[in-house]
N, C-alpha and C positions, 0 to 999 in steps of 0.2 A: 528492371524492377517490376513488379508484380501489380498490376493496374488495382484499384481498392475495391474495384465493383469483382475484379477475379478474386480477389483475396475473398470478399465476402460470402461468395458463390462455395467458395474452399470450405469456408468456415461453414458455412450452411450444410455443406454434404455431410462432413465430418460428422456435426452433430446430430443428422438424421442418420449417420451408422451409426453410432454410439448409442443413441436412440433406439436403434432397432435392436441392439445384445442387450440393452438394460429393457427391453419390453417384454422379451421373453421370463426374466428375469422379477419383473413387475408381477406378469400373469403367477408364474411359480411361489410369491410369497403372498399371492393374496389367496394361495389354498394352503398354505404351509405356517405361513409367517403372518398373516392378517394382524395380530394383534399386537405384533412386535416394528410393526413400520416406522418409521420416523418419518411425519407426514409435512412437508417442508411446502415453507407461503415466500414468494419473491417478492419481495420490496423494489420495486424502481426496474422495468424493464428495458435496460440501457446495453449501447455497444460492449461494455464490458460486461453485464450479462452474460448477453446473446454470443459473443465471441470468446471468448474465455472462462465465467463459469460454469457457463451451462453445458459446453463439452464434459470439465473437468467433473461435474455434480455428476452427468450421464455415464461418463467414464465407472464410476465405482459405484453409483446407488441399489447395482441390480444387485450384490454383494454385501453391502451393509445395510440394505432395508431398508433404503430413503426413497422417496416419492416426492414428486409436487403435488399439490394439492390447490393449490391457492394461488393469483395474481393479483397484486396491489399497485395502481398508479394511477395518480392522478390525473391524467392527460390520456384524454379518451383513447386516439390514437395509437397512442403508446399500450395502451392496456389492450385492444381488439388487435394489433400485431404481435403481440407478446401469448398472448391465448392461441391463436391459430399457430405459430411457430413452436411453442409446445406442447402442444395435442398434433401435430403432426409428427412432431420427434419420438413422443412420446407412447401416443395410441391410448392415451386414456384421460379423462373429463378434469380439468381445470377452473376450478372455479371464479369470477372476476370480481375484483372488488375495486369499487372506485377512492378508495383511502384507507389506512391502516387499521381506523376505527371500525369499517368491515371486515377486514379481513380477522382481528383479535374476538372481535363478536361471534365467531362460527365457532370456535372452542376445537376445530382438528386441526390446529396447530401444532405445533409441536416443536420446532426449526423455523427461521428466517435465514433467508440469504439479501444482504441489504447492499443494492448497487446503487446509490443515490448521488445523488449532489455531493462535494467533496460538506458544504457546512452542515448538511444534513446527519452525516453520520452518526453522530455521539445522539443527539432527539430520537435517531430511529432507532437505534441498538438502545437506547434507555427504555422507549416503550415496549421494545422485542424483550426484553428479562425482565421488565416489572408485570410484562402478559404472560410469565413462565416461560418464555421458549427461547432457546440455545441458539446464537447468532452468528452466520458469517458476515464480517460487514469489512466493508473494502476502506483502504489508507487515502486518506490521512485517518486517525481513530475524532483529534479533532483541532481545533486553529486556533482556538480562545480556549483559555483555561478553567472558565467557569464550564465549558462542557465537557473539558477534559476529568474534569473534578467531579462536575454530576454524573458519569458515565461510570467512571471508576468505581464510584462509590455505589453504586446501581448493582453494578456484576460482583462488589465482592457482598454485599450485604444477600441477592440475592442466590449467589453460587450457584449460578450460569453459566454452561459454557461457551466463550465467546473466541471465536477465532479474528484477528486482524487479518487484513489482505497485504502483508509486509511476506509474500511467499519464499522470497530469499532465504529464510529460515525452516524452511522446509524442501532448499534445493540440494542434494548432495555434496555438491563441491563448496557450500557454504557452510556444511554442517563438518567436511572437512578441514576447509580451511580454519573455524573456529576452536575444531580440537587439536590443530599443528601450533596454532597461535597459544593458545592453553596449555600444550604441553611442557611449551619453551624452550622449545629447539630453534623458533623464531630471535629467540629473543626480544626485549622490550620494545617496543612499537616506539619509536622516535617520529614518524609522519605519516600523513596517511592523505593521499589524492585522488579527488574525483571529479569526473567530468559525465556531464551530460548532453551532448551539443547533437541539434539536428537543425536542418535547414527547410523548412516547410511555411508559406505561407500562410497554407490554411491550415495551419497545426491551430485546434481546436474550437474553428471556426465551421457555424452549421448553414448558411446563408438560405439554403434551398429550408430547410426546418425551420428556418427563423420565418421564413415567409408564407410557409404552412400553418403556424400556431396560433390562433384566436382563441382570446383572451375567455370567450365562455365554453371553449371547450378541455379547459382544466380547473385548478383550484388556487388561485397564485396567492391567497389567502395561507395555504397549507403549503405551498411550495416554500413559503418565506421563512415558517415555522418561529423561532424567535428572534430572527432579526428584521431589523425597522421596516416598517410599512413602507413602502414607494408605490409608484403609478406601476401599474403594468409594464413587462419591458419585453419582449419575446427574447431580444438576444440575452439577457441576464438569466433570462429561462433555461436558454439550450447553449449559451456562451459564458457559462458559470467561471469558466475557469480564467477568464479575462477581467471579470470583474470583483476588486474587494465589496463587501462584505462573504461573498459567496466562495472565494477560495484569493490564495494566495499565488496563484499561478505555476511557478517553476518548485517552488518548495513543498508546497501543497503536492503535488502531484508527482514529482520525481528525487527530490531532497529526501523527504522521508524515509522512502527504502534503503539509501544509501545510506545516510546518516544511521539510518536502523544498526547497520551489520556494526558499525562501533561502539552501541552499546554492548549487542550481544556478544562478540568478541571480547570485549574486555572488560563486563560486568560492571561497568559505569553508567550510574543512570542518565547522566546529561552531561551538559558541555559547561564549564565553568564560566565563560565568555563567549559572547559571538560579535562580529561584525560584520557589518555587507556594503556591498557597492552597487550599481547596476544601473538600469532605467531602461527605456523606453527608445532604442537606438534606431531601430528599424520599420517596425511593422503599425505606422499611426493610422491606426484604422479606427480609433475610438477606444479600444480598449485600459482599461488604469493598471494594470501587472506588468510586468517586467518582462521584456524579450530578452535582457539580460541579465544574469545575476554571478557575483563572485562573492563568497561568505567564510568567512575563517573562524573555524572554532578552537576555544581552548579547551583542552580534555586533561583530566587527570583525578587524582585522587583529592575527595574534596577539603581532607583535612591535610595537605600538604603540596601549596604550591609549588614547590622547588622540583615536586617529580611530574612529567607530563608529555604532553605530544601536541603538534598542531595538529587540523585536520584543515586542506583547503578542499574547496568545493565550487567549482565552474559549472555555468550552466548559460548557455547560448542558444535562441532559434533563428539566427542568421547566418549560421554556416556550421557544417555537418561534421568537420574536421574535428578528429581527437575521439569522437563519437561517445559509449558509452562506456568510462572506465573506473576500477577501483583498486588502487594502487596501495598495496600496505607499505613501509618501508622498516628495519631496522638496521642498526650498526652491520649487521652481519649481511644483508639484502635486503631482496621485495619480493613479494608476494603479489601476483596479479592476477586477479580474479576477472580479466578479459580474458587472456590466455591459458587458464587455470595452471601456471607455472610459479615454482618456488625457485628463486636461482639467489646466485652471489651478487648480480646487477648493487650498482654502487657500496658494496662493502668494504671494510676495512681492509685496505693494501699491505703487505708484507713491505712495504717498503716506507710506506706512511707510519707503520704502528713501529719500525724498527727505530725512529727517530726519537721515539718516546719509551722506547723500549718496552715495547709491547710485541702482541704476536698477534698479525692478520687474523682476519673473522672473515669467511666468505662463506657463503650456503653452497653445496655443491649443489646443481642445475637440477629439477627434476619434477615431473608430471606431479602436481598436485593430488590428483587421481590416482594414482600409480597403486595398481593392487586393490582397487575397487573397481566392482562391476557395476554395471547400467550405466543412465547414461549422462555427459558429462557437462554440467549447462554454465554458460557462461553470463558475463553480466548481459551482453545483448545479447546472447542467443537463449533459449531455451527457457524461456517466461513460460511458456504454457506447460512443459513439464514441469517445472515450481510450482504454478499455481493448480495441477493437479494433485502434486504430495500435499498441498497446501489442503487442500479439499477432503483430500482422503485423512487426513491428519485432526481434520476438525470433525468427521463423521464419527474416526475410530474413538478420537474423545468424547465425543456422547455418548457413544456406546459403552464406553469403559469408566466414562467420569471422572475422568483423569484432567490436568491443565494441558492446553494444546500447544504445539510448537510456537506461535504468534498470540501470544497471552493480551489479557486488558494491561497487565503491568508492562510489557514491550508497547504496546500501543498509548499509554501515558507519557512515559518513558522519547518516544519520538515528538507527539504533542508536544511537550516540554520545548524540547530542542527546535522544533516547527515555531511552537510561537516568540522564542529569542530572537528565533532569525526573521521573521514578520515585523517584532517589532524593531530590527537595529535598520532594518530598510524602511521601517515609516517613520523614525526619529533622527538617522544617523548617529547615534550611542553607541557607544559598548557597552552591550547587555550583558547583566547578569541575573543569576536568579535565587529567591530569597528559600529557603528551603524551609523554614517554620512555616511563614504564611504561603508558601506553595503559588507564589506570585513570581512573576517576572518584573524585572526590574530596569528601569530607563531612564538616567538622569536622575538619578538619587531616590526616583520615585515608582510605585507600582505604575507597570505599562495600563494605559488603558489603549485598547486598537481605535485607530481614526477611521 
């Protein structure tokens, strides 16, 4: 396995080629194109930045006329590492701002890319389009409804375009898989299974950062944004994702995307029911989120119970086994978006269906892909090609002003289903959710989060 300091090194080279073709690229449109740039401010100079956007931004900006222009973050550190890493990539002047309020005050904005805290998102992408500018901002869109609610209504009042980071909808074998399923040659979706399991201790643990960070040299005032004041905390800082109010942990961060693909897939906006199990089995290290989680959804058509599908959904950081999967199933097969294969796997038997006098249903076996070029990503492999289309997909829509493949309604849409399953693991309920008042529902009552 690939040591994290080698990976980083990887990542770091990559980006300074990517850098080097889009600098050529930069110089050419600032004699050519000067007035046509899309001049793009970053939000939140983080791992997923650094590793993942900022390839895929450098990947295509020299081509569609985007630029940085701008860096926003609160935490000094964070902002004088984030400036030097993209003026070397780049080759050209970055401006620094210590909070968003500087960075909107300069007026050559144009673009945000918002890589923040997972509770941050909906606050930053609400001030990103009520400051006019077109927003990528990374999943969850958001974990409580009231910011799922003021987000939505932010981007469609201001008709902004806002890309989510749910890039599975911008991966090719996902965009296949949901015209095979569409077509109906699948047949009707009877189940649908996924798993998320990895084995890491220090899965999202910063220990060396946490003991880096003093308290006057950020803003933990603006970091908290609208949830409850507390004392300083360095690890709720950089260890967000272990603690509620600041994320939800396994849903928050990996539920989302998966649960994504079944709306899009079947043009359902959410889950009729959810429940969940889980806890705190292995890793006590202080953190309140779950090392484990199992959650069952019910899906179907909202004015007609009787038609539907489960969906289960596993998720473990105490053992790696099963890894990362998404399993469609119908009467005829499954569909599996690890292996990008459609086969007959558990379909109706010519000898099962003759009892009933019926006639077998099996899918004959066959490459998902098959007769499509480029190239071919699966659920773990090939993130960084997704969230390149994903990047390129949210540029070519500004450009063209079109809705982008990861819309604010797909990113509402997951919110929904995120805070069901939030809330059935902090009540034990089976959640549902009320569709006039656009509220979740726990024990006969609207959820409020603990």
């Amino acid at each position: 396995m690939t040591s994290k300091t080698s990976r980083r090194e990887f990542v770091k080279t990559t980006a300074r080629a990517a850098g080097a073709c889009a600098l050529s690229a930069y110089s050419y449109n600032r004699v050519l194109g000067a007035n046509n740039r899309v001049r793009t401010g970053i939000i939140g100079y983080s791992d997923r930045f650094r590793d993942a956007l900022f390839p895929a931004f450098l990947k295509h900006a020299g081509k569609q006329e985007f630029e940085i222009v701008a860096l926003s973050d609160i935490w000094k550190r964070r902002r004088d590492e984030g400036v030097t890493y993209i003026v070397e990539a780049t080759g050209h002047h970055v401006a620094l701002c210590h909070n968003n309020d500087e960075l909107y005050e300069r007026k050559d904005v144009d673009a945000v890319i918002i890589a923040t805290a997972d509770f941050q998102h909906a606050q930053h992408g609400i001030e990103a389009v009520r400051n006019n500018c077109d927003a990528y901002v990374e999943k969850p869109t958001a974990h409580t409804m009231d910011d799922a609610r003021e987000f939505r209504k932010a981007v469609r009042q201001t008709g902004r375009i806002v890309q989510v980071g749910t890039q599975r909808r911008s991966a090719k074998n996902y965009q296949r898989a949901k015209e095979f399923i569409q077509s109906g040659q699948f047949g009707d979706i009877v189940a649908v299974e996924m798993t998320w399991n990895v084995n890491q201790p220090g899965r999202w643990r910063r220990p060396q950062l946490v003991n880096a960070l003093k308290e006057e040299d950020t803003d933990w005032k603006r970091f908290l944004i609208n949830r409850p004041m507390v004392e300083f905390d360095a690890r709720k800082y950089l260890e967000f994702r272990l603690f509620w109010p600041y994320s939800s942990g396994i849903p928050d961060q990996w539920m989302v995307h998966q649960i994504d693909t079944v709306h899009w897939f079947t043009g359902l906006p959410r889950p009729r029911s959810v429940v969940a199990n889980g806890g705190i089995y292995l890793w006590k290290d202080g953190r309140q989120n779950w090392d484990t989680l199992t959650a069952v959804f019910d899906y179907g058509p909202l004015d007609d119970p009787a038609k539907g599908f489960q969906v289960t959904y596993s998720s473990r950081q105490t053992n790696s086994a099963g890894d990362v999967k998404e399993l469609y199933r119908s009467n005829a097969g499954t569909l599996d978006l690890d292996k990008n294969l459609i086969s007959g796997e558990g379909g109706l038997e010519d000898g099962f269906a003759k009892v009933m006098g019926m006639k077998g249903n099996k899918l004959q076996t066959r490459n998902l892909m098959e007769g499509s070029p480029g190239i071919e990503t699966s659920a773990r492999a090939g993130v960084d090609e997704a969230t390149s289309a994903n990047m390129l997909n949210w540029m070519e829509s500004i450009r063209a002003h079109k809705t982008p493949n990861a819309d604010i309604e797909a990113g509402y849409n997951h919110s929904v289903a995120l805070c069901m399953t939030i809330a059935a693991m902090q009540t034990g309920q089976r959640v549902t959710f009320d569709d006039e008042k656009q509220e979740v529902i726990a024990d006969g009552k609207v959820w409020t989060a603990a």
